[in-house]
C-alpha positions, 0 to 999 in steps of 0.5 A: 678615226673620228667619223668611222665606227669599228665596224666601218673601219674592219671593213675598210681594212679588210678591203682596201689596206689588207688586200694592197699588202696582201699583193706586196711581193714576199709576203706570206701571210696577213691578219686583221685583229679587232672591230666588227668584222662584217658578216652577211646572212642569207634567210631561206624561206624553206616553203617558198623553196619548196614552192619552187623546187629549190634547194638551200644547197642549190641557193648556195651554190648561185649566191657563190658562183656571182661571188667570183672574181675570176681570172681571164688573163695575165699582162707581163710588165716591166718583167712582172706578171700581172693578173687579170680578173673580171669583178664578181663580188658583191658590193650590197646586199641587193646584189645578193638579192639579184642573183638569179636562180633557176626554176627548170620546172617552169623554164624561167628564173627568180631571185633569192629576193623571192625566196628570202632575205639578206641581212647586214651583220658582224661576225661575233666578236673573237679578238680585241686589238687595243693602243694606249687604252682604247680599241683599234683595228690591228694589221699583223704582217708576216713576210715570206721565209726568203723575202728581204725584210728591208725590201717587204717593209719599203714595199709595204710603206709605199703600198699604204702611202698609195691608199687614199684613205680619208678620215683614217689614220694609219700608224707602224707601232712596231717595225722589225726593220729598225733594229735591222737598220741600227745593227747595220749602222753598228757593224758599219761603225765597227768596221771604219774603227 
């Protein structure tokens, strides 16, 4: 991408482009490779915790509870069961920041805000994924043991063709299926002979 950084563009792939592949039926397993993956860092004012009789434990244990997507139901369509979440996670920082927490020894709450800071990093860097020389973001995909190469491979194409991905290319740089593909056309050829 031109107007993206690799930092941008990990974090676009892990939010948009894993997660739609990561609901295609029969697969198992995905991994992202390469860029910055985006890691956020909450500092604790240990003497303003005091202050407050809080814990660091107790702050982490508020910070993930807002963090929740939880489920609430299921809707069955065409045969197929789909799952219902309430949206919890955090889309900034100052979400983080907001979350409330409790002070039972003056009956009122306050924010992380007031006991710290919250600060945008990146993960450091523990893979490097490179195309023809220079630095790209690498999806790998691992479908299930039973699930139907050609079907998980269509699915997965039809999944990426529904992103709307502005400024973001994606490209296949190695599908197991056309080998699939050419061995059935090579079995079908040998048959008709």
């Amino acid at each position: 991408s031109e107007v993206y950084d690799l930092k941008q563009l990990r974090f676009i792939t892990d939010t948009k482009i894993k997660q739609a592949i990561e609901k295609t039926e029969g697969i198992s397993e995905v991994f992202v490779s390469g860029g910055e993956e985006r890691e956020i860092l909450v500092s604790i004012d240990k003497n303003k915790l005091f202050a407050y009789r809080l814990t660091v434990e107790e702050v982490v244990k508020y910070i993930q509870y807002y963090n929740l997507n939880l489920p609430v139901g299921k809707i069955i369509k065409n045969n197929k069961e789909i799952f219902v979440y309430t949206i919890g996670r955090y889309t900034n920082i100052n979400d983080i920041l907001s979350v409330p927490l409790p002070v039972r020894s003056e009956n009122k709450y306050i924010t992380v805000r007031d006991v710290g800071k919250v600060i945008d990093y990146h993960k450091e860097i523990d893979s490097l994924s490179t195309v023809d020389g220079s630095e790209k973001i690498t999806v790998y995909i691992q479908k299930a043991g039973n699930a139907n190469e050609l079907e998980v491979i269509n699915s997965i194409k039809n999944e990426l063709k529904k992103i709307s991905l502005k400024d973001v290319k994606t490209e296949i740089i190695f599908d197991a299926t056309e080998k699939i593909v050419q061995s059935i056309k090579n079995v079908v050829t040998t048959l008709v002979i």
